[in-house]
N, C-alpha and C positions, 0 to 999 in steps of 0.2 A: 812801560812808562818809567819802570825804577830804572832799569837799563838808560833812557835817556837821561834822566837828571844827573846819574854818574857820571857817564860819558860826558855831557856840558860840562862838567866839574872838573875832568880828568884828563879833555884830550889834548892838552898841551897849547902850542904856538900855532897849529895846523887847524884849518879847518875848513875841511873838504865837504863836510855829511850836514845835508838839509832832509831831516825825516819827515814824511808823508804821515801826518798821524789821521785817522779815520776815530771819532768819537763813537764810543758804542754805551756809555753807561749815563743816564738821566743825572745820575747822583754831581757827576762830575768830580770826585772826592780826586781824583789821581790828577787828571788835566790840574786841576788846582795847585798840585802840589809841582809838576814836572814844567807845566810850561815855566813859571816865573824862572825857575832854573836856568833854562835852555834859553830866557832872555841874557840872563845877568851872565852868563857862558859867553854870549854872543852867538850863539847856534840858532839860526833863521831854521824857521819851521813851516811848513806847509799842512792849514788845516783845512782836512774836509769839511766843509758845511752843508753835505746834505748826503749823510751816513745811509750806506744802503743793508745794516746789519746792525741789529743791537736795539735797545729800548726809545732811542731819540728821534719823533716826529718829523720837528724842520727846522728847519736856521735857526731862526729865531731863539729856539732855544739852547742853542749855543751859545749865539755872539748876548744875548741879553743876559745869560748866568757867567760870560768870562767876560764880559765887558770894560772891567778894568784892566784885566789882563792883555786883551786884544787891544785897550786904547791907541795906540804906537803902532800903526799900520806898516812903518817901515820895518817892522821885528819878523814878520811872519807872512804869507804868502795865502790867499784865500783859493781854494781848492773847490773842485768840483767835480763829481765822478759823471759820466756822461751814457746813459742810456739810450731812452728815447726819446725822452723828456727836454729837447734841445730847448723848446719856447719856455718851461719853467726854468730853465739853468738865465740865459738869455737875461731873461726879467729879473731874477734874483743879483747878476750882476749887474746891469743899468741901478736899477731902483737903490741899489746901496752903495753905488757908484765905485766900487773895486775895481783896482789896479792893478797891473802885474799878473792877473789870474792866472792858476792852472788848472786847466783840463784834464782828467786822466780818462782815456780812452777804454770802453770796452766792444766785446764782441758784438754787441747790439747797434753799436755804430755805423750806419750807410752814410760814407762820404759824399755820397750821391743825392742826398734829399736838402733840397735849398733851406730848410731849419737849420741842418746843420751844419751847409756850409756860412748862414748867416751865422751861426754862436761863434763860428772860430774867424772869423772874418774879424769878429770885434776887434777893436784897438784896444780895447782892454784885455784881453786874453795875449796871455807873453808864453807862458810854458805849454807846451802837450806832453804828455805821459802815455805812453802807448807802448804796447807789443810792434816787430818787425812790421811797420806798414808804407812800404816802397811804396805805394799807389799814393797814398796821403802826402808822406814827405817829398815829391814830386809836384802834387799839387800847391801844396804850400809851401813859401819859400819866405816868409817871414816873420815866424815863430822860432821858441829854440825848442828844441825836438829832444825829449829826452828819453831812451830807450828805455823798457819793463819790461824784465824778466823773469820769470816763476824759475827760480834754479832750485829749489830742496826737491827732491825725489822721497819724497814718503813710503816708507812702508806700512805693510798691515799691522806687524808687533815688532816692539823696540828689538827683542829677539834677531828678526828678518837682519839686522845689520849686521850680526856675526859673519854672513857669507858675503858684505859687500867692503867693509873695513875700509876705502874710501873711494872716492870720484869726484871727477871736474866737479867744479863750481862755476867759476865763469872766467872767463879773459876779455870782459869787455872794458874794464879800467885799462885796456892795453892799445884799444882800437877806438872807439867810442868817437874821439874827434876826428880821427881819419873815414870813420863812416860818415860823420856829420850830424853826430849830435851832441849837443849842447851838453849831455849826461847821459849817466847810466844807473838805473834805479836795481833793485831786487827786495825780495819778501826777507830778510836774513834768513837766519836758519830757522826758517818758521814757512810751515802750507801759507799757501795763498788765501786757503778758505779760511774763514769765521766757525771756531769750535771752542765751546762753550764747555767748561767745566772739563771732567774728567774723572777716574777710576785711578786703584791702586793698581799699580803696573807690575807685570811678573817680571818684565825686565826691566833696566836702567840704560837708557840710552847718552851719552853727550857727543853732541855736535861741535866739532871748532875748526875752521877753516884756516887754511894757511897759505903761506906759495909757495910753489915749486921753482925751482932755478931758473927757469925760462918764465917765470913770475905769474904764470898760470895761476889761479886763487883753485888751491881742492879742500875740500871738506871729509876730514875723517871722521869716524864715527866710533865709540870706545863703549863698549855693550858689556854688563855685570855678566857674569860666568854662570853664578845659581840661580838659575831661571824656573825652574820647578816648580814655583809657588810663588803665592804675593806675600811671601812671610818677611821677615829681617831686608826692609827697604831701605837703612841704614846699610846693611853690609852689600846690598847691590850696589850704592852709591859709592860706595870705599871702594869694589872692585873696579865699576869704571873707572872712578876717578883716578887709581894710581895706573891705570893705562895712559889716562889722558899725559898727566902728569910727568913720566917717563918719556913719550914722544916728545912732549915742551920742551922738556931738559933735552931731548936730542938733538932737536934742529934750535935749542936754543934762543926759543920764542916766547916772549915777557911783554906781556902787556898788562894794565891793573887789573883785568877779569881773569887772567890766569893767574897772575898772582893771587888775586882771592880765593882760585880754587888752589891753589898749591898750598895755602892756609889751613885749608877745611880739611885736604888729607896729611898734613902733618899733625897738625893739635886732632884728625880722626872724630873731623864734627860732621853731620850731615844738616846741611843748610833748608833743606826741603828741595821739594821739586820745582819749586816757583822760581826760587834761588838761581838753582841749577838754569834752567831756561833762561834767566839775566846774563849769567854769565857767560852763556854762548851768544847772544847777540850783542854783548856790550864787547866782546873780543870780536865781534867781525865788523862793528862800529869803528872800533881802536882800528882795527888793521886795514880798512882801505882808506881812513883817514891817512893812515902812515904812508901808505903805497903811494897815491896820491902828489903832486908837488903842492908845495906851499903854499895854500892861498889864505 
């Protein structure tokens, strides 16, 4: 969420990137702070309202605790992740009469079962979100189909990236309309899954993605050297970092999250690990808005 309010703030004249946000904390303290942001940016947002991870019951208590914020229905896009539950999805968009909806598709989805082909039937439903699904996009032909991709390949320890140093990311900012869809989503440099907290790490990983000349998007990965222990998590952060650093300066790639990090290893501050994970989704935020033509 810090990552977005930046990036509202930062990404210039361009603005390509409509984030999918999935509410996962009761408290709400963060959405409070990041959406108003992403209004005053002009950055349209797509909010889940009916979270399938995290502390938050059901709608309700979403749109009733952001309600001033949500006021302006033209700012943000109401979302919907779709199970099985096609008759509660359905009802939840009639009854509060939403516009524009999106769907986002999961594997639980039988395009075959008349619930669900009544939810997407609606008139009210504009976007789908989904993985590869020729069979669907076939069937429906007037919706805008926006493709979802899980592209980060995870490993078991930050470690494990020493022997992979980088790999594709994606090339669908390059095909995307020529397949026929409307968009193209991905998880940034973040799993797919929902993982809650976390440990002192023996290594230090950072992710940032860039393009290759044939404008391919790869993602390199820059792993601390002294891995033997969870001791001195400061100086793992200094040795990724001035890896990361060093390649910037090579292909000569500056966006404000790099520059932040090129900050942190000049003045030799470590920002924490929270930090660090900003600043690699607010540089893959920056860079396919850049990739992107001007909208």
């Amino acid at each position: 969420m810090i990552a977005l309010r930046e990036y509202a703030q930062q990404k210039g004249d361009k603005n390509n990137i409509i984030p999918i946000i999935e509410p996962v904390r009761a408290t709400f303290n963060s959405m409070k702070l990041a959406l108003p942001k992403l209004i005053d940016g002009n950055v349209k947002f797509a909010l889940i309202l009916n979270p399938q991870v995290g502390d938050i019951q059901n709608t309700s208590e979403i749109t009733e605790v952001l309600r001033n914020v949500l006021s302006n229905r033209s700012n943000w896009i109401p979302a919907f992740i779709v199970t099985k539950k096609y008759k509660d999805v359905n009802r939840t968009i009639i009854e509060n009469g939403y516009q524009d909806v999106m769907l986002i598709l999961t594997d639980m989805v039988d395009i075959e079962d008349p619930n669900f082909n009544a939810l997407i039937g609606l008139s009210n439903v504009r976007f789908i979100v989904t993985k590869e699904n020729k069979s669907l996009k076939r069937k429906i032909r007037d919706k805008d189909f926006v493709r979802l991709d899980d592209n980060f390949k995870a490993q078991k320890r930050n470690s494990d990236y020493l022997a992979i140093d980088e790999e594709k990311f994606s090339e669908e900012h390059l095909y995307y309309i020529e397949d026929g869809y409307a968009g193209f989503s991905d998880y940034t440099t973040l799993v797919s899954d929902f993982i809650e907290g976390g440990v002192s790490p023996w290594a230090i990983a950072i992710h940032l993605t860039y393009p290759k000349e044939n404008k391919e998007i790869w993602i390199k990965h820059f792993v601390s050297d002294t891995n033997d222990d969870q001791s001195n998590i400061q100086g793992k952060f200094a040795e990724a970092a001035k890896k990361a650093v060093d390649f910037l300066d090579s292909k000569r790639i500056h966006t404000h999250a790099t520059t932040e990090l090129r900050s942190y290893v000049n003045e030799q501050k470590y920002p924490g690990l929270g930090m660090v994970k900003k600043i690699s989704i607010k540089h893959h935020l920056e860079l396919l808005n850049d990739l992107l033509p001007l909208a």
